[in-house]
C-alpha positions in Angstrom: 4.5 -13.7 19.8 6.9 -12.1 17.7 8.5 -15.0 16.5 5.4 -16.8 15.8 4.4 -13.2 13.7 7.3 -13.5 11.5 7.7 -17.1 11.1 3.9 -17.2 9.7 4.5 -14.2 7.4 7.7 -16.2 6.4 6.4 -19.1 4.5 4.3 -16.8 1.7 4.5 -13.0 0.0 3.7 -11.6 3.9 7.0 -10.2 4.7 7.6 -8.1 7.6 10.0 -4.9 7.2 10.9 -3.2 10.4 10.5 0.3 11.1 14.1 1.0 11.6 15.3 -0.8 8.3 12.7 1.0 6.4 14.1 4.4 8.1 17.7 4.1 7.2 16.6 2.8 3.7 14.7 5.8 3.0 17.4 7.8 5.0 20.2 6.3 2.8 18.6 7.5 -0.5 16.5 4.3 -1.3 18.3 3.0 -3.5 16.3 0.1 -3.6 13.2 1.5 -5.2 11.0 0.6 -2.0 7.6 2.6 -2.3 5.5 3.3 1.3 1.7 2.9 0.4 -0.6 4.3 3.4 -3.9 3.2 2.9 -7.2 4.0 4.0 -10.9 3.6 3.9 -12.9 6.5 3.6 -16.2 5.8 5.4 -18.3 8.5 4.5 -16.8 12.1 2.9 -16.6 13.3 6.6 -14.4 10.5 7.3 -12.0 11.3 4.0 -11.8 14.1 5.4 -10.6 13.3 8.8 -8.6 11.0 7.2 -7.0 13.6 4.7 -6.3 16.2 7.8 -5.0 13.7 9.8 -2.7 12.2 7.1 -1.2 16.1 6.5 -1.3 17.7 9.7 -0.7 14.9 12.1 2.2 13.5 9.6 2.9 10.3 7.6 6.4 8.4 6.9 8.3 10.8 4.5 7.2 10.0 0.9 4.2 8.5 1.6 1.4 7.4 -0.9 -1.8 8.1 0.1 -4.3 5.7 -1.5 -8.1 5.1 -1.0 -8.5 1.5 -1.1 -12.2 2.5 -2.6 -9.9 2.9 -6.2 -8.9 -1.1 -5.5 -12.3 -2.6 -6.3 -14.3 -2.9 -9.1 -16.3 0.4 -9.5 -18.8 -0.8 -11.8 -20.3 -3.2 -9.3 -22.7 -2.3 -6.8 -21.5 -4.1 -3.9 -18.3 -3.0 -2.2 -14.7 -4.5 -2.0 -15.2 -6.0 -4.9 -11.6 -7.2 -6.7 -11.1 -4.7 -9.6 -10.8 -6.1 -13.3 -7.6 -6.2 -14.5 -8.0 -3.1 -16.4 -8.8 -1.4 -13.5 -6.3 -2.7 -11.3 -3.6 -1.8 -14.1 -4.9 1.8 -14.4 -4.8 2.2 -10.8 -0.9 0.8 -11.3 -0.4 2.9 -13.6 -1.2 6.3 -11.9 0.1 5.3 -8.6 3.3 4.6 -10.7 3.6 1.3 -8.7 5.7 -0.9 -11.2 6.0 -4.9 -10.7 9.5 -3.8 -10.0 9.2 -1.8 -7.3 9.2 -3.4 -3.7 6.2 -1.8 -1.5 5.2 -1.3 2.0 1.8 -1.3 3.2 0.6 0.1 6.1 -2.8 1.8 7.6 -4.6 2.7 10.6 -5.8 -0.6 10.5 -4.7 -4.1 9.7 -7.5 -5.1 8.0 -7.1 -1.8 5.3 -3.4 -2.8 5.1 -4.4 -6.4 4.9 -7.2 -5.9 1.7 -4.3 -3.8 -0.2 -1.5 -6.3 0.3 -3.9 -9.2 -0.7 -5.4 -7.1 -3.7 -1.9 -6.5 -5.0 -0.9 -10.3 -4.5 -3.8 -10.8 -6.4 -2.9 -9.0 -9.5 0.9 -10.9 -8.8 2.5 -8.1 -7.7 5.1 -10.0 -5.4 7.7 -7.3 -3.8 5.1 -6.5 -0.6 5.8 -5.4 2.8 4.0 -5.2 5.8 5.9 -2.2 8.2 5.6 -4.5 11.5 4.1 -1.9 14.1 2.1 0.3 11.6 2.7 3.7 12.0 2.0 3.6 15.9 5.6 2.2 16.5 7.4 4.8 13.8 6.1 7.3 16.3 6.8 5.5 19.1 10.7 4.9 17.6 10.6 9.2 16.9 11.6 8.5 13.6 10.8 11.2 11.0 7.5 11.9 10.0 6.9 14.3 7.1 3.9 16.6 6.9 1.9 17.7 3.9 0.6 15.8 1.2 3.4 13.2 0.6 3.1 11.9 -2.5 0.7 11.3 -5.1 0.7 11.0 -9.2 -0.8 13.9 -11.0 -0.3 11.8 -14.8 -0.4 8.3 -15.9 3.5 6.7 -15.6 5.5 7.1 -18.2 7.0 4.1 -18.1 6.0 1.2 -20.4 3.8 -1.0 -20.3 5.9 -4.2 -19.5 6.1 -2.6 -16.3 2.5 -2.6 -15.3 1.6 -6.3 -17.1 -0.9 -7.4 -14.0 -3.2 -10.4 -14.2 -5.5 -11.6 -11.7 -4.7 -15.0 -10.2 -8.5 -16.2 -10.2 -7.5 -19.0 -7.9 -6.8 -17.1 -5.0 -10.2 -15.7 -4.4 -14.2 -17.0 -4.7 -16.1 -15.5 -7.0 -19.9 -15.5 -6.6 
């Protein structure tokens, strides 16, 4: 099953990372500018809650984003998971401090979550992407560090320029209707 796993996620921007490569990287300094994205969707506020407590108190991979995928679609629309304009997918960018040079890993709760975020940034051709093969689950299960606590999160815009954020949506790889 494994080899099946990786060989489909070989053959287009799904890449696998493992849990212990993505341990000594971060380990080692991280040198290579890899960012770890844990997504989430928040239900309900009870349920952003829960997921907020769970994320500090029960621990996350050390330096951790913790993003709502709710800021990845289009808020003026009324329907949900919607794919953001490309303002909106730049401004998101641009606070999360997630440059088209960065490499990031995506993971969730759930494969689906992890799934919208790493298609949403293919999307907007972002092409450095990750998925951490096991989720969080099998970082526990390997006892590798977790950190408690926030983790990480941008408190003002990046101050890098623009050039760094320059995302367009690829309108041929989604339906619009």
């Amino acid at each position: 099953m494994y080899t099946l796993l990786r060989n489909a996620f070989s053959h287009s921007n799904y890449r696998l990372i493992e849990c212990e490569e993505l341990h000594s990287l971060l380990s080692s300094g991280n040198k290579t500018n890899l960012k770890v994205l844990h997504a989430y969707r928040p239900e309900n506020r009870a349920n952003n809650m829960a997921e907020t407590v769970n994320f500090i108190t029960q621990g996350h991979i050390p330096g951790a984003y913790f993003v709502s995928i709710n800021y990845l679609q289009d808020l003026s629309s009324k329907f949900g998971d919607t794919v953001p304009s490309d303002e909106q997918f730049i401004q998101f960018m641009k606070w999360s401090d997630f440059s088209k040079e960065d490499g990031i890993v995506i993971y969730s709760d759930s494969p689906t979550i992890s799934s919208r975020v790493h298609w949403l940034f293919d999307v907007f051709g972002h092409t450095n992407l990750y998925f951490l093969n096991g989720g969080f689950k099998r970082w526990q299960n390997l006892n590798l560090q977790v950190e408690k606590g926030l983790g990480k999160f941008s408190s003002t815009i990046s101050s890098r320029p623009d050039s760094h954020f320059d995302y367009k949506m690829d309108r041929t790889k989604y339906i619009d209707f």
